[in-house]
C-alpha positions as CSV (number, residue, x, y, z in Angstrom):
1,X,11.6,19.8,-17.6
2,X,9.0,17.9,-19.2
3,X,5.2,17.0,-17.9
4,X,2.7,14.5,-18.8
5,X,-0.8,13.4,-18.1
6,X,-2.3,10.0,-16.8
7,X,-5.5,8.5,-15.9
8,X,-5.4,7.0,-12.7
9,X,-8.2,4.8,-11.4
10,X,-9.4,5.5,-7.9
11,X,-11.1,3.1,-5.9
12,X,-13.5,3.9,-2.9
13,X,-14.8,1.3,-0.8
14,X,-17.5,1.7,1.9
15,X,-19.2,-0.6,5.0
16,X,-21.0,-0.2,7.7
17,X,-18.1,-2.2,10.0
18,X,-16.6,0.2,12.7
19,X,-13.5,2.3,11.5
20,X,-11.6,0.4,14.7
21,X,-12.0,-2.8,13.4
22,X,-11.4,-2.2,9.6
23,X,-8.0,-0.2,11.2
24,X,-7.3,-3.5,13.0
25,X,-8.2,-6.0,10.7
26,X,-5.8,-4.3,7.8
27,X,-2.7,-4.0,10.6
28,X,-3.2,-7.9,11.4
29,X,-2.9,-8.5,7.6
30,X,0.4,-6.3,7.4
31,X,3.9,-7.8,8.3
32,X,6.2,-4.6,9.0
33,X,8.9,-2.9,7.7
34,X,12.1,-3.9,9.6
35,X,15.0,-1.5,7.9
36,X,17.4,-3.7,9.8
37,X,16.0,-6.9,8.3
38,X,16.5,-5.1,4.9
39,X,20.3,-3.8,5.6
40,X,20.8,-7.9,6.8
41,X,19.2,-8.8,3.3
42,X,21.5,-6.5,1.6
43,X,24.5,-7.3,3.2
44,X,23.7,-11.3,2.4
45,X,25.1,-10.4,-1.1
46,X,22.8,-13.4,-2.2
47,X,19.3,-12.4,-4.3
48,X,17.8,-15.0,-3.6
49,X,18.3,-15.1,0.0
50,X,18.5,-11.6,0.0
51,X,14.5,-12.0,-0.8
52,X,13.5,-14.7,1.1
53,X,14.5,-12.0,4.4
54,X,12.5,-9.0,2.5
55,X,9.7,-11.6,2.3
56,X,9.9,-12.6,5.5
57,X,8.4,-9.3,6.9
58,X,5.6,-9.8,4.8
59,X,1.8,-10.9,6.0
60,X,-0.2,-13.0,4.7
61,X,-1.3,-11.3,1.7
62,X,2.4,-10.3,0.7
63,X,2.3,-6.3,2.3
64,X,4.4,-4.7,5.2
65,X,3.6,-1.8,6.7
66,X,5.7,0.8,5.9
67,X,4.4,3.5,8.2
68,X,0.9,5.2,9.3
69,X,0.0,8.6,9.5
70,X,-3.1,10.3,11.6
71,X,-5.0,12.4,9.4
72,X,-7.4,12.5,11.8
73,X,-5.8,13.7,14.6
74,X,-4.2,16.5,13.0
75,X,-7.6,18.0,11.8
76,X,-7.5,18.1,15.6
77,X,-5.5,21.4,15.1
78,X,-8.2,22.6,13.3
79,X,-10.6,22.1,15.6
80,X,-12.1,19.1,13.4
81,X,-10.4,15.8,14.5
82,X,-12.2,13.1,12.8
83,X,-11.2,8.9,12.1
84,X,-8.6,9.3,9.4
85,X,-5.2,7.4,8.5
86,X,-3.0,7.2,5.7
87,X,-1.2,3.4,5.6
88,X,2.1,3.2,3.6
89,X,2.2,-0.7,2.2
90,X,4.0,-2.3,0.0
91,X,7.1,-5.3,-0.1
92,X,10.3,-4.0,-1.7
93,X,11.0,-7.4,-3.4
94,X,7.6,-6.3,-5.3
95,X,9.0,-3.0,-6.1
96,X,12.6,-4.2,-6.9
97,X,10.3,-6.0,-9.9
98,X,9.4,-2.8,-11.6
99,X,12.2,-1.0,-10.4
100,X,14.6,-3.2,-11.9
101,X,13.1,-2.2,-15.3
102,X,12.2,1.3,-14.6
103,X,13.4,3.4,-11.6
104,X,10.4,5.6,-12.0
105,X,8.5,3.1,-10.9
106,X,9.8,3.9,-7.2
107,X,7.9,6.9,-7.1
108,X,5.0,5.0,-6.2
109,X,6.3,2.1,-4.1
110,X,5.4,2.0,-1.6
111,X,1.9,2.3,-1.7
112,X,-1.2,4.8,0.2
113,X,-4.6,3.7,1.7
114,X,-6.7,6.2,3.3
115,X,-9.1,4.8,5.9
116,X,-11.7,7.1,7.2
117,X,-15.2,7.5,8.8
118,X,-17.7,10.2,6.9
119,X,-19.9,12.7,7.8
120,X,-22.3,9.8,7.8
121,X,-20.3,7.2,9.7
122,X,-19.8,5.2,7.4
123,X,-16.2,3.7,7.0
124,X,-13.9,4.1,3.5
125,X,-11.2,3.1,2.3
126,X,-9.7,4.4,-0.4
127,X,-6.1,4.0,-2.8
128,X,-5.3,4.6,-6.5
129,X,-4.8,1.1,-8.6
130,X,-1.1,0.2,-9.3
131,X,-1.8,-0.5,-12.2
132,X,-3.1,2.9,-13.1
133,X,-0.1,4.5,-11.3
134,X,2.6,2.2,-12.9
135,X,1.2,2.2,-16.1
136,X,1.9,5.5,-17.4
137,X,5.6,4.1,-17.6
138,X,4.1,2.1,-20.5
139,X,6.8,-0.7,-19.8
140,X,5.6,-4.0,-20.2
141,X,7.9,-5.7,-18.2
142,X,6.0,-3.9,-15.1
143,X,2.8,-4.6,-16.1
144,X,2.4,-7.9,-14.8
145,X,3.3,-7.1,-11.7
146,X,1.4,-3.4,-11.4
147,X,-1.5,-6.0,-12.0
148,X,-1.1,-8.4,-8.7
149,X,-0.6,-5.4,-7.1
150,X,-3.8,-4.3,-8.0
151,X,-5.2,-8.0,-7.1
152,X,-3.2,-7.7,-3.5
153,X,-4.5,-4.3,-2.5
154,X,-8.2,-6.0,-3.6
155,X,-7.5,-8.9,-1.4
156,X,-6.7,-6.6,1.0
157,X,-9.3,-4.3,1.4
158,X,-11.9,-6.9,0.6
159,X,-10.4,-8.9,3.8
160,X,-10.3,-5.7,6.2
161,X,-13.8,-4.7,5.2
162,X,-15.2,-8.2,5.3
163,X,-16.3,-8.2,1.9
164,X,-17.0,-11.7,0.6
């Protein structure tokens, strides 16, 4: 066994726009995750077009929703339920780029957002930059694309938060 220690930059963003509409304006910017569309992209036996298909589930900004879960609602149990969910992005023709080089790199592709409201209603949204994550890998032939990641997940947020 063997353990190590990493920096990993965390970003928090907040606004003042409703939790609803930062939720819906991130899902409009995702494609989504179609495991079928990925077994047809395998089974094409060509990369490139095996690609193109991965891509194809992609939004604008180059993410697919991988899944979402309801943090929220299951503080609900608890007798708290508050505005909370996790989003699992990412594009696996993105991570076959670093994975190619180092499988570790799958550990963290896909990727997490956290939306939420807090205590004063203001909405967050919050991930951990790729390149942080990735970077402990110290593989240079990842870094480039650790750092669009980092410029996606910017785009990203910036768009759902409407910051301009």
């Amino acid at each position: 066994m063997s353990e190590s220690r990493f920096v990993v930059e965390h970003v928090c963003l907040t606004a003042d726009k409703p939790f609803e509409e930062v939720a819906n304006d991130l899902a409009r910017q995702l494609g989504r995750f179609d495991p079928e569309i990925l077994r047809l992209a395998l089974a094409s036996r060509d990369p490139q077009q095996a690609k193109a298909k991965i891509n194809s589930m992609a939004g604008p900004g180059g993410f697919m929703l991988f899944g979402a879960s309801d943090h929220g609602l299951l503080l609900g149990v608890v007798g708290r339920p508050r505005k909370a969910v996790q989003f699992v992005v990412g594009n696996p023709a993105i991570a076959l780029e670093m994975t190619q080089h180092d499988l570790r790199a799958g550990l963290y592709a896909p990727l997490r957002l956290l939306l939420y409201q807090d205590e004063q209603g203001q909405t967050c949204l919050e991930y951990d930059k790729p390149s942080s994550l990735f970077g402990q890998f110290a593989n240079d032939a990842i870094t480039p694309t650790a750092t669009l990641l980092n410029q996606k997940l910017e785009a990203l947020t910036a768009n759902a938060l409407a910051i301009v």
